[in-house]
N, C-alpha and C positions, 0 to 999 in steps of 0.2 A: 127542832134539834139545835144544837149549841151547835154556833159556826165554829167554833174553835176544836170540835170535838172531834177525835178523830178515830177512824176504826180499823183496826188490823185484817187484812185480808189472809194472814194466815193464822187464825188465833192460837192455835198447836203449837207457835215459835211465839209466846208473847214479847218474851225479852229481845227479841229483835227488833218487831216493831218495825217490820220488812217498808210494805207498801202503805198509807194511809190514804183512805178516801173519806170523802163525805158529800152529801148530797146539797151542800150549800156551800162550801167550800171547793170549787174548780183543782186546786193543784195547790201546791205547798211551793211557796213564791222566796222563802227566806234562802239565804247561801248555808245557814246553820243548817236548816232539815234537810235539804237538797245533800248536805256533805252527811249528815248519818245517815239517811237512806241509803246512801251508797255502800256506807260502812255496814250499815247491817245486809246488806244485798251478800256483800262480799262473805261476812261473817254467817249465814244462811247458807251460802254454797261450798261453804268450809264443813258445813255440820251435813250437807247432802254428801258432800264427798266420803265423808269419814265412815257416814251410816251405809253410802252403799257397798265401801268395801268390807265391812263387818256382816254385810248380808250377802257376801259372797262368798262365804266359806263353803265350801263343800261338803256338805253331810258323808258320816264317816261310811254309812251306807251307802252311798252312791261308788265308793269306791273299791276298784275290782283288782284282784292280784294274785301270779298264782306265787307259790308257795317258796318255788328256787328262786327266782326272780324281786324278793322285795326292796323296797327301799330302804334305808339306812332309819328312815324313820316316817311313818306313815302319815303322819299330821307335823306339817309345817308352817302351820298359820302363827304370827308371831302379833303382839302386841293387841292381845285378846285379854277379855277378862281374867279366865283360868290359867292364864301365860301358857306354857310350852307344853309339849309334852314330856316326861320326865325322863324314858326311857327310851329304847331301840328297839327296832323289830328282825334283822339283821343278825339274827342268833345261830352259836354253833357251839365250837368245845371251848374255842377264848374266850366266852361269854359265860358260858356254863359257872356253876358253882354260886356260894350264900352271897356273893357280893352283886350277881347278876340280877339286870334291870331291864330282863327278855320282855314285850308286850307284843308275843305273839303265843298262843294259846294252842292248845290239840285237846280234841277230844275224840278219841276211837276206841278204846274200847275199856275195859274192868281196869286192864291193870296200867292204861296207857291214856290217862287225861289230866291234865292240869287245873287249877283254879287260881282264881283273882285273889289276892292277897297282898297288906302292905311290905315295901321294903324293907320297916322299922317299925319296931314296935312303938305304940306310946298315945296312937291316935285310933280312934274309934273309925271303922267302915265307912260310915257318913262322914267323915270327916276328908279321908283320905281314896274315897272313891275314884276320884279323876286320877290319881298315881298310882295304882294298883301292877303290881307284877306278877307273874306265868310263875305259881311253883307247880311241878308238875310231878308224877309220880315214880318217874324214871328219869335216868340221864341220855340224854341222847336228843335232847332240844335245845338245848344252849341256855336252858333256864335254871333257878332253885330248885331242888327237888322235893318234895312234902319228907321231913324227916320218919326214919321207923319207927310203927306204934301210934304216930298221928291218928290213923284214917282203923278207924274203931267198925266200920260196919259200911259196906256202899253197895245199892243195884246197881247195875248197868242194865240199859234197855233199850233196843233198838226196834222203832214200831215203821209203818208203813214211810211218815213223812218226816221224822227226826231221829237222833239218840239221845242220850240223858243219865246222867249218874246222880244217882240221889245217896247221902248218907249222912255217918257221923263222924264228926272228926274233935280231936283237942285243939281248938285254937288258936291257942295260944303259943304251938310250935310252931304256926305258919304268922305271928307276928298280930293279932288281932286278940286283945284285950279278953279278958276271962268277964261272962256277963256279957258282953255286946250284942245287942239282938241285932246286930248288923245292918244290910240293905242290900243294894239292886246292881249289878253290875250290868250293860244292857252296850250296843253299839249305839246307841241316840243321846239320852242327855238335851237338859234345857235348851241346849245349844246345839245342839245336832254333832258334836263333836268325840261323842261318845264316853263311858264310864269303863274302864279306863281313858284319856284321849291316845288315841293312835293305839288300841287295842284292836289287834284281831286276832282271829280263830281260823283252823282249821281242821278237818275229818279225812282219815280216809276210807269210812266208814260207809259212805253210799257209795260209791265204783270200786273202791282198793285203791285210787291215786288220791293224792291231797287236792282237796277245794274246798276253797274259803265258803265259810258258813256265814254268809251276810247278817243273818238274823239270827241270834242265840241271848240267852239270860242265863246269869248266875246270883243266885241268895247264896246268902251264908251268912250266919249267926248264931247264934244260942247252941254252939258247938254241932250244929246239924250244915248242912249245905245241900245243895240242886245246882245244877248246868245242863241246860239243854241247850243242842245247835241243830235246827233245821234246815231239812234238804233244801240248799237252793234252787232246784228244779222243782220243787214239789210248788204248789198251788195259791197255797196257804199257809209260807211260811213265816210272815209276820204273824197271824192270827195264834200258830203252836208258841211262838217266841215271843207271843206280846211283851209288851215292854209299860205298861200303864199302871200295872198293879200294883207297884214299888212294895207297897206297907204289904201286903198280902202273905208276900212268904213262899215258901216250897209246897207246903198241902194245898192251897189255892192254883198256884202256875205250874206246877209241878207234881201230881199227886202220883204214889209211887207205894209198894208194897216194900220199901227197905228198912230192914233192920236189924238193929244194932247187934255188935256181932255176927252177923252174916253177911258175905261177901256170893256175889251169884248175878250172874250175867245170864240174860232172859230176852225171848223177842217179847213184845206187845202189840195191843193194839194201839190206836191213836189216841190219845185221851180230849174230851171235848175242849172247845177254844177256852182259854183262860177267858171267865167271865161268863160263860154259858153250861155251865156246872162245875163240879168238884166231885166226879164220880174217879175212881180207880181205872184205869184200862186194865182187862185181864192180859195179866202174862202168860206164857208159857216157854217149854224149852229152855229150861233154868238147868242150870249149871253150877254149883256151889265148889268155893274154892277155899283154901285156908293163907289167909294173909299174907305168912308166910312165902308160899309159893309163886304168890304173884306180886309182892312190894319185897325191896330193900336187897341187900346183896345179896341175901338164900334165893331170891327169885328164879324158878326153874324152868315156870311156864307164860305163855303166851295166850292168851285168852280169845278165844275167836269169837265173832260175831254170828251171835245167833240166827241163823238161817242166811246166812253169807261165805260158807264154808269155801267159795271157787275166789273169794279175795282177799289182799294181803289185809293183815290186822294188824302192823305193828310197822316202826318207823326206825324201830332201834335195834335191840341185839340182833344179832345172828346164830346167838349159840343156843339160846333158849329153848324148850320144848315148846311144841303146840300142846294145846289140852289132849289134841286127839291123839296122843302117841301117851299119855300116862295114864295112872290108874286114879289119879288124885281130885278128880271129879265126880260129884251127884248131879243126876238130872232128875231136875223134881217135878210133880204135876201141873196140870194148869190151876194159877189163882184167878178165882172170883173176879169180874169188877166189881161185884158189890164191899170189895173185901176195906176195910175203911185204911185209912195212909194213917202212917206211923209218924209221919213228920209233920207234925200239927203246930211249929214254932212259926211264930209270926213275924217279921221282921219288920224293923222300920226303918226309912231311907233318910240318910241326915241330909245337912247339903253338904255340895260338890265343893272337893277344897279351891280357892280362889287361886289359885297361884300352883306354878309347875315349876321343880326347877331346871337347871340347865342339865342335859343327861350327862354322865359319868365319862369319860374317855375310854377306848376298847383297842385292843389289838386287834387285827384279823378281820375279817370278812367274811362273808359266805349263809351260806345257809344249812341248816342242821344237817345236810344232808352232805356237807362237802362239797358240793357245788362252789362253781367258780361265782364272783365277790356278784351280786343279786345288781339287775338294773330294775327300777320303775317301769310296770308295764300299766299301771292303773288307765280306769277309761273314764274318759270326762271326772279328771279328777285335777288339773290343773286350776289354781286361784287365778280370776283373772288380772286380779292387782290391781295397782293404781291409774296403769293407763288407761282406761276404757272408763273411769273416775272422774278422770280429768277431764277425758272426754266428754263429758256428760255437763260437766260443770260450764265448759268451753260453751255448748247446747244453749245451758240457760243460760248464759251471760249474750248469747248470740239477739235470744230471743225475747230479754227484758233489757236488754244493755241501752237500746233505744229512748225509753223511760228513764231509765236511772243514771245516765252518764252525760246524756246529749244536755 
C-alpha cells in the first residue's frame, strides 16, 4: 500500500474525509491535516445534527385527536422539504365558505362527507397533493362546500371495519383540471407527513360520536372519486385503507357497485385487502335518494347509516328530516359480490408539491361544533427538536473529541 494513501473510515461522508487511517502510515503528523480533521469532524456532526432532527418528525399517523379539541394546525414541522402546511384544522363558521383552507375532513354518511381538493385551480392533483383542502358536501364544518350539481351519482357504504363513498363528480367545480386522472390522498406520504400535510379525518359513523379515522385514502380523478376511512378499533385497518397502491385507482382500493346518476346509501360487507383481489363486497339495505334531497339548499333529509339506526348521522342541521320520517326513499335488494365495479378509472399519483405556503390569516376559533377555542391533546406527538440534537452531538464530540482535538 502507498504510505501516503489514505482511507476514509466513513466512506458514506466522502467529502468530509472525517477520520484517515492507514496501515503503514501510524497518524497524520502535519498541523494542516490535524486542522481539517477537525474541521470535517465538526462539519460531520453538523450534518448528524441536521439528519436526526429531519428523522424526527412525527408521522402524521402517530398522531391522535379528538375532534372539539384541535390544534390550530396539526403539522408544525418547519424548514422541511415540502415547507409548511398550508392550511388549518381549527374550523367552524369564520372559516367556512370558497376562501376556506379547513384540513380537517368528515366522512359519515351519503349526504355528509367531504373530499380532498385544491384551493385554486390551475395545478393537476399530483401536483398539488400536499395543499389539498376539506370541500365538503354541506356547511356546518368550517370548510368549502362541493357546489350543486357537482356530485353526479355516489354510494355510501358502511361494512363491518370501515365507510366509503364512491362516485362521480364534475371536477372541475371542485377546482381540479378537466382530464386529470388525478392520485392518492393518504395520511403517509414519502415523508410520513401525510397528503394533504396536517390532513385529518373524522366519522361519526362507528359509535354516533366523532373519532378520528387514523387510516383512510382518497382517489379522485377522471371525474370519478372513492374515500374510505377505517374503524380505528377494527384489526385491520391499514390493510382496508392501504395506502401503496397510488396508481391503482378506486376499482383496485375501493371496489363499489356506484353509479352514476344514483345516489343510495347501503351496508356491505368488507371487501378483500387492497392487493388481495378486486372482488365487489355484496351490499344490501340500500336506500336510494334524489340529489336533490340530500345536497344543496332543497336538502330535506338526513341520510342514516345503514344498520346504525340507535346513532347520530349528522353533525349539522337540526332541522332536516331523517329518511325515516319521509316517503322519499327505495330500499333495494341485495347486490352480488360478483357484480363487477363501475369505477374502473385508473389514476396516477404525480409528485407531492415541494413547498406549502404560509396559511391565510382567520378570525375566530373553535370547532365546527361551537366549542370553545380547541387545545392539542395529541399523544406522542411532540417534535423533539433541537435539544436532544445537540445533545447527541455533544455525545460524539465527548467520545471522538480525544482523537481529534487533543
Amino acid at each position: 500500500m502507498d504510505a501516503n494513501r489514505l482511507v476514509p473510515v466513513f466512506p458514506f461522508i466522502p467529502s468530509f474525509k472525517l477520520i484517515w487511517l492507514s496501515s503503514e502510515t501510524p497518524a497524520l503528523s502535519s498541523a494542516y491535516g490535524l486542522a481539517m480533521n477537525k474541521l470535517s469532524f465538526v462539519a460531520t456532526l453538523t450534518f448528524l445534527s441536521i439528519s436526526y432532527v429531519a428523522a424526527d418528525v412525527v408521522p402524521l399517523i402517530d398522531k391522535r385527536f379528538t375532534w372539539d379539541k384541535l390544534p390550530y394546525k396539526v403539522d408544525t414541522d418547519v424548514g422541511l422539504e415540502r415547507g409548511e402546511q398550508l392550511g388549518y384544522n381549527q374550523c367552524n363558521t369564520t372559516t367556512e365558505g370558497p376562501a376556506s383552507l379547513c384540513q380537517t375532513s368528515f366522512l359519515n354518511s351519503l349526504d355528509d362527507f367531504c373530499l380532498w381538493a385544491p384551493p385554486n385551480p390551475g395545478k393537476t392533483v399530483g401536483e398539488i397533493e400536499g395543499e389539498m383542502i376539506a370541500w365538503c358536501t354541506r356547511p356546518g364544518h368550517g370548510t368549502r362546500v362541493i357546489p350543486d350539481g357537482a356530485l353526479t351519482g355516489v354510494q355510501f357504504v358502511k361494512s363491518p371495519d370501515y365507510v366509503q363513498v364512491v362516485g362521480f363528480i364534475d371536477q372541475t367545480k371542485i377546482n381540479i383540471p378537466a382530464g386529470d386522472a388525478g392520485g392518492e390522498m393518504d395520511p403517509h406520504g414519502a415523508d410520513n407527513r401525510g397528503n394533504p400535510l396536517g390532513g385529518i379525518l373524522f366519522s361519526n359513523a362507528f359509535t354516533g360520536s366523532f373519532v378520528q379515522a387514523v387510516e383512510w385514502h382518497n382517489f379522485i380523478g377522471n371525474d370519478q372519486f372513492c374515500l374510505k376511512a377505517c374503524d380505528p378499533k377494527g384489526a385491520n385497518a391499514a390493510k382496508y385503507c392501504q395506502h401503496i397502491y397510488d396508481t391503482q385507482g378506486c376499482a383496485f382500493n375501493a371496489p363499489s357497485n356506484a353509479r352514476n346518476n344514483v345516489f343510495e346509501s347501503c351496508a356491505s360487507d368488507n371487501q378483500p385487502f387492497p392487493g388481495e383481489g378486486v372482488a365487489v363486497p355484496a351490499s344490501r339495505e340500500c336506500s336510494t335518494y334524489a340529489s336533490t334531497d340530500i345536497y344543496g339548499a332543497s336538502a330535506t333529509i338526513q341520510a342514516p347509516i345503514p344498520g346504525a339506526s340507535a346513532i347520530s348521522f349528522s353533525s349539522t342541521s337540526t332541522t332536516a328530516k331523517t329518511a325515516s320520517s319521509t316517503t322519499n326513499t327505495t330500499t333495494t335488494t341485495t347486490t352480488s359480490s360478483s357484480t363487477t365495479s363501475t369505477t374502473s378509472t385508473t389514476t396516477t399519483s404525480g409528485t407531492s408539491a415541494t413547498s406549502g405556503s404560509a396559511s391565510a390569516s382567520r378570525s375566530g376559533t373553535g370547532s365546527s361544533s361551537g366549542a370553545p377555542t380547541p387545545s392539542a391533546t395529541e399523544s406522542n406527538a411532540a417534535n423533539i427538536g433541537l435539544i436532544p440534537s445537540f445533545t447527541t452531538v455533544g455525545a460524539l464530540a465527548a467520545i471522538f473529541g480525544v482523537t481529534l482535538f487533543v
